[in-house]
DRENMAR-336067 format. One line per field, with one value per residue (C-alpha): residue number from 1; residue in three letters; x, y, z. Coordinates in steps of 0.001 Angstrom, whole numbers. Layout:
N
pos <- NUM	...
code <- ALA	...
east <- X	...
north <- Y	...
up <- Z	...
***
This chain:
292
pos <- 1	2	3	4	5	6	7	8	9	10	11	12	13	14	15	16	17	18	19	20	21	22	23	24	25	26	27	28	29	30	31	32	33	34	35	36	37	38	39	40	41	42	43	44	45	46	47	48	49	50	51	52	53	54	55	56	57	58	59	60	61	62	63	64	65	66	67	68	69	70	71	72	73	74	75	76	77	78	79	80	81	82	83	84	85	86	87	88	89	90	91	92	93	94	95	96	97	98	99	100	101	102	103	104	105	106	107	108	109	110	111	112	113	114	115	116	117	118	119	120	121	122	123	124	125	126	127	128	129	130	131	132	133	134	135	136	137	138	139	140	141	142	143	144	145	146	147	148	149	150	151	152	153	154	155	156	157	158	159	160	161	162	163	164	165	166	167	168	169	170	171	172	173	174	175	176	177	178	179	180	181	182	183	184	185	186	187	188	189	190	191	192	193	194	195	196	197	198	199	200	201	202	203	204	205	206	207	208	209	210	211	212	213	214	215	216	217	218	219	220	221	222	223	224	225	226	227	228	229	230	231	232	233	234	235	236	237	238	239	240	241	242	243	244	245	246	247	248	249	250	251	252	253	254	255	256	257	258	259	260	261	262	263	264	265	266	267	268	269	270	271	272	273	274	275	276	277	278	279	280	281	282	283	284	285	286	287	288	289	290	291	292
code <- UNK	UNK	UNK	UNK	UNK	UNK	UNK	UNK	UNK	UNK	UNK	UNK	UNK	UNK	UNK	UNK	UNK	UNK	UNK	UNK	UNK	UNK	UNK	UNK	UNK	UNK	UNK	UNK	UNK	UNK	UNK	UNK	UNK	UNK	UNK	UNK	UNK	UNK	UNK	UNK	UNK	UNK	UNK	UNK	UNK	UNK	UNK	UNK	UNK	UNK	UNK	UNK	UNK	UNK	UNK	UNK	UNK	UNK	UNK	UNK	UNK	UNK	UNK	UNK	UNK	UNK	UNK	UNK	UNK	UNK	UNK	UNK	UNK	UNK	UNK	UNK	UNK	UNK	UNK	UNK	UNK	UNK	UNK	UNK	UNK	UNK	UNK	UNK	UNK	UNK	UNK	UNK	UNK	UNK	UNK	UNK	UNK	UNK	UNK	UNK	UNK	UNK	UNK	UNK	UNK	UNK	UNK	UNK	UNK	UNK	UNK	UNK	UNK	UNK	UNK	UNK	UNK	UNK	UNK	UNK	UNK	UNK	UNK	UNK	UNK	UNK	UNK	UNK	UNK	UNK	UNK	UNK	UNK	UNK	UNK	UNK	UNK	UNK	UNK	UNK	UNK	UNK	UNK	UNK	UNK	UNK	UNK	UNK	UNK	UNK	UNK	UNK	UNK	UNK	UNK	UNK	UNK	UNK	UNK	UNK	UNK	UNK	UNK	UNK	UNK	UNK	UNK	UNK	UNK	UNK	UNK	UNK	UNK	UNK	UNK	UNK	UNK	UNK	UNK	UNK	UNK	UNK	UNK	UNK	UNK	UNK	UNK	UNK	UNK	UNK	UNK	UNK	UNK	UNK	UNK	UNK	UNK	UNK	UNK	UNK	UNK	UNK	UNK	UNK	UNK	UNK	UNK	UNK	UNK	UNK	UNK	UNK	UNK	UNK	UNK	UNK	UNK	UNK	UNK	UNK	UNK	UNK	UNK	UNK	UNK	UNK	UNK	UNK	UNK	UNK	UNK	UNK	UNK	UNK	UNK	UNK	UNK	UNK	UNK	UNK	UNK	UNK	UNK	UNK	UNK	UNK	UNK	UNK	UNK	UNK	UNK	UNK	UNK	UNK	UNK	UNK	UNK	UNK	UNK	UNK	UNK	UNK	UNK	UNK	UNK	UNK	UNK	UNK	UNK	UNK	UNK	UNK	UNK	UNK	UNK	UNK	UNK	UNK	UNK	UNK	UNK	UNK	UNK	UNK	UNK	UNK	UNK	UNK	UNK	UNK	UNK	UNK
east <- -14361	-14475	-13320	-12704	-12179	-11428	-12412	-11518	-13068	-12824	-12649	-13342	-12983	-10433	-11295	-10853	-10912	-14439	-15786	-11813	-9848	-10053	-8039	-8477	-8868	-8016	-11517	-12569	-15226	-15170	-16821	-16800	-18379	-18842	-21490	-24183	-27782	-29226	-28593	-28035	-27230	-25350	-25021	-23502	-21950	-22779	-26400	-27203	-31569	-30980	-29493	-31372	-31020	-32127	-31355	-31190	-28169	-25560	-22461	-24766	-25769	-22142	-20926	-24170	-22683	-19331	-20983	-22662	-19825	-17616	-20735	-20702	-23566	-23143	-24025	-26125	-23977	-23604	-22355	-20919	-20906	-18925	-18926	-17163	-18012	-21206	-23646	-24387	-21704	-19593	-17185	-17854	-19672	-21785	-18760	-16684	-20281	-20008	-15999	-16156	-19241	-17140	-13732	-15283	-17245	-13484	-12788	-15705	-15577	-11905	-11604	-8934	-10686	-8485	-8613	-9395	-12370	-13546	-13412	-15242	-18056	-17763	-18423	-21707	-22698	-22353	-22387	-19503	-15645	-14288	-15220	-14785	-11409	-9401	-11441	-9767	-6034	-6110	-3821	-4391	-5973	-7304	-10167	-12326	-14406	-14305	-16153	-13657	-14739	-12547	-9210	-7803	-3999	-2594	352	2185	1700	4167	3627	2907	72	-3246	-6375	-8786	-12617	-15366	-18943	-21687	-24982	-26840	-27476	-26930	-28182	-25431	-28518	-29356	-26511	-25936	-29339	-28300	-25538	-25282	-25693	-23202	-20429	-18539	-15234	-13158	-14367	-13490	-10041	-9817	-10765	-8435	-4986	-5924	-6892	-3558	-1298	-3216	-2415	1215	978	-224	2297	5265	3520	3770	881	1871	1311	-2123	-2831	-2787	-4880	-6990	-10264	-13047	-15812	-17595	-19460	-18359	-19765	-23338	-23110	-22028	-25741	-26592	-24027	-24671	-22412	-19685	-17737	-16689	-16023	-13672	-12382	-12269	-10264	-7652	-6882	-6005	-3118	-5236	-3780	-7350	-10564	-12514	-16299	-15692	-17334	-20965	-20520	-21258	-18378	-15478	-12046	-8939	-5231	-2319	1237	357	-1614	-4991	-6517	-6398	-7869	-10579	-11791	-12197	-14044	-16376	-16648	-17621	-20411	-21484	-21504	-24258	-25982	-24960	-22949	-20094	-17625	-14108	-11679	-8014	-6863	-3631	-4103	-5009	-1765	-2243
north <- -112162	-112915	-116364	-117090	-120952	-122001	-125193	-127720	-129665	-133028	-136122	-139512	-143112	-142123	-145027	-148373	-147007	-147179	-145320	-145736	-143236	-139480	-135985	-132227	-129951	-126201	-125188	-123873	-122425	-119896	-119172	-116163	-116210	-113864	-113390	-111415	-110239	-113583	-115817	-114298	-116118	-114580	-117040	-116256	-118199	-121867	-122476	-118918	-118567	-122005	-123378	-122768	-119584	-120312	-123639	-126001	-124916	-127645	-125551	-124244	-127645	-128325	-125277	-126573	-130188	-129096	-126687	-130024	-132399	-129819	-128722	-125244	-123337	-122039	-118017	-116509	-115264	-113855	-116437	-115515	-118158	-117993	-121073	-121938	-125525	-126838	-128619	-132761	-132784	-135009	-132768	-132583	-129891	-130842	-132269	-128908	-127590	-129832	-129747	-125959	-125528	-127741	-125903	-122487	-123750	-124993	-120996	-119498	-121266	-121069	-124743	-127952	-131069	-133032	-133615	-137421	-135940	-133384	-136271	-138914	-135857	-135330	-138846	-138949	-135963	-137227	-141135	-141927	-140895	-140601	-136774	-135507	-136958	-135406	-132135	-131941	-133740	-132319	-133975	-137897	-139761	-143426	-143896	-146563	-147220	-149785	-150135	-147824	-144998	-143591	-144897	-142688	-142500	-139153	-139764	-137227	-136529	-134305	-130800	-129770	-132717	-131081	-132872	-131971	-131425	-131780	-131098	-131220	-129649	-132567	-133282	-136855	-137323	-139510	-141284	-141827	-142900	-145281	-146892	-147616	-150317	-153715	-155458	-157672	-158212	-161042	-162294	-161805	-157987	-157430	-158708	-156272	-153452	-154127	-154659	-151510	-149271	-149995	-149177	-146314	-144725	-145576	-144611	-141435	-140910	-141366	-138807	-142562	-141814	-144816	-147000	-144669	-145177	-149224	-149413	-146027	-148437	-149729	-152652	-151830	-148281	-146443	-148929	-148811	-145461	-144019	-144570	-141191	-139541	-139021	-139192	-141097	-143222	-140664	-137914	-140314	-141731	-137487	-136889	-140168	-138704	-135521	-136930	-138089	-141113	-141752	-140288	-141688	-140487	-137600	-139150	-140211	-138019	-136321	-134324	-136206	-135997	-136544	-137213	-136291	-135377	-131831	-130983	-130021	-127162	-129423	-132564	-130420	-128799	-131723	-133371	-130350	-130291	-134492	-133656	-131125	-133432	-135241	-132243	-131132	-128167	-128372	-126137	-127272	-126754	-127304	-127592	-128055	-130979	-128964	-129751	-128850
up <- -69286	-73130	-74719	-77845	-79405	-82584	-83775	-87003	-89554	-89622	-91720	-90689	-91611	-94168	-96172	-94593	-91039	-90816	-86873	-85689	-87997	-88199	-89285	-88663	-91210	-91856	-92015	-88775	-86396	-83818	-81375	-78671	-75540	-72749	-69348	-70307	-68558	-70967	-73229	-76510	-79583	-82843	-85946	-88648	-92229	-92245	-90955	-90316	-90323	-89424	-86485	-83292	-81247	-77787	-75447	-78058	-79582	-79354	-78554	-75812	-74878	-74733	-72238	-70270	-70592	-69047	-66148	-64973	-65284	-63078	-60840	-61674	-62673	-66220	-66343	-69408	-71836	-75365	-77955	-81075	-83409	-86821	-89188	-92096	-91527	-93635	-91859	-92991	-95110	-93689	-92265	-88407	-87865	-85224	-83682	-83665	-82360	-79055	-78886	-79299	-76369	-74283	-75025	-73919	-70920	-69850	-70238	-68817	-66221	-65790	-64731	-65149	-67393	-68991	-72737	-71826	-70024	-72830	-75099	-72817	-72412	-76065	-77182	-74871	-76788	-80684	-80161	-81890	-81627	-85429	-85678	-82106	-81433	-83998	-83532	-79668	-80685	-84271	-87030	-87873	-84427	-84056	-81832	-80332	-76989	-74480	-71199	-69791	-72430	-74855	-76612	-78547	-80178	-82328	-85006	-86893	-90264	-92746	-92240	-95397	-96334	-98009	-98665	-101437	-100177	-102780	-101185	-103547	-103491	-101836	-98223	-96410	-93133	-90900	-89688	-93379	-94148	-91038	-91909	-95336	-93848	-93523	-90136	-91066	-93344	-94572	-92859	-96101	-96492	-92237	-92898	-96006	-94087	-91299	-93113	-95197	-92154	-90359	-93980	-95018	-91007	-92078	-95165	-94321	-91361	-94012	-97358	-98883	-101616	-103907	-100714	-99742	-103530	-103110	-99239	-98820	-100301	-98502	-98445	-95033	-95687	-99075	-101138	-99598	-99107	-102560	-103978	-101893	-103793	-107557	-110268	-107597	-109605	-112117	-109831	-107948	-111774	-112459	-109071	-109800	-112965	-112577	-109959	-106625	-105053	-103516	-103067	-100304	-98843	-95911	-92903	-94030	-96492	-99064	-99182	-100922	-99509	-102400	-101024	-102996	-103227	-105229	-107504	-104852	-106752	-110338	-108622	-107318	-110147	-112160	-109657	-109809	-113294	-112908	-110412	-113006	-115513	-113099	-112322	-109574	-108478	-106022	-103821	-102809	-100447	-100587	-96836	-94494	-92000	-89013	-86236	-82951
***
């Protein structure tokens, strides 16, 4: 028996919505998995030479995750790993590394657990929800945890919504980038956050970009974090002018995601050409929301 999973990018925070708010991307992994005489590990595109081959792998760790939680003894097998998702760059991919494992152990195994339970198991793994939630519901979810485990609620967005990625050629560590925040904030910035977080979900439910425009900002991460991120303010001055309605830190970062009506591919470029300006070099993406 061969499986084969396919798994998204994601973005999270989205701005205001700082550890609740995420979205799937179109920029996926896969991965193919069948029993074999041992455990064999193929890597190849993003973190190939790099990631580890043997029982440390995290979509291994994953599959071993799920044979545990369902009591079934996981098999050796051959795992073919393909990934177009760059590693610490704010874009999930160790999160579509433990949603994939668990996704194919599901397979392999040829056992019922319900997506509640993949994303319960999933949280454990990566600590927080933002990334792994929208990697299992796909499109636009909010997420947070209680003593119960896992909240999590999906809303549509338009069909044909795009988001510009911008990842320049410099890493940031989410633990880096975690440590680099206050443990505090004041009341005033909180209440910021919050009203902002719950427009720019509607904002982004209705394609309302002169609404995103006027709420996708932040005072709880983005302005801490940017100082990892060189040349920030006039990439995200570059990306406003050439038509974004906002430009907001991918996760921890430091990819750079830019929301707009149209217009992707000229937003994009000009935000490369201000992170060259800063010397750096940059790639970018221009992406569907990824619906499920």
């Amino acid at each position: 028996m061969s499986v084969h999973v396919r798994v998204p990018a994601t973005t999270a925070n989205l701005g205001p919505g700082f550890d609740v708010l995420g979205m799937a991307l179109g920029l996926w992994n896969e991965i193919r998995v069948a029993p074999s005489p041992r455990l064999d590990i193929v890597i190849t595109g993003e973190g190939e030479g790099i990631l580890p081959r043997d029982e440390g792998n995290l979509v291994y760790r994953a599959m071993q995750r799920l044979a545990a939680h369902v009591s079934r003894p996981l098999p050796p097998v051959h795992l073919e790993m393909t990934n177009r998702i760059p590693l610490q760059a704010g874009l999930g991919s160790s999160s579509a590394a433990i949603v994939g494992g668990l996704r194919a152990a599901v397979a392999l195994l040829d056992v019922e657990v319900d997506r509640g339970n993949l994303l319960r198991l999933a949280v454990e793994m990566e600590g927080h929800p933002d990334n792994v939630a929208p990697a299992l519901y796909g499109g636009l979810v909010a997420v947070t945890v209680d003593e119960a485990g896992p909240i999590v609620a999906s809303f549509s967005v338009p069909e044909n919504m795009r988001v510009a990625v911008v990842l320049p050629d410099v890493r940031v560590s989410t633990e880096e980038a975690r440590r680099l925040l206050p443990t505090s904030v004041p009341h005033a910035d909180a209440v910021f956050n919050v009203g902002r977080a719950v427009l720019t979900v509607h904002a982004l439910t209705q394609g309302d970009f002169p609404l995103l425009a006027r709420v996708m900002r932040d005072r709880l991460h983005e302005p801490f974090r940017k100082r990892l991120i060189p040349g920030f303010d006039d990439v995200v001055a570059a990306g406003k002018a050439a038509g974004a309605a906002a430009v907001v830190i991918s996760g921890s970062g430091p990819a750079l995601a830019a929301f707009a009506r149209e217009g992707h591919e000229t937003i994009a470029q000009a935000m490369v050409d201000a992170f060259a300006r800063a010397g750096l070099a940059a790639r970018w993406w221009v992406l569907d929301v990824a619906l499920f």
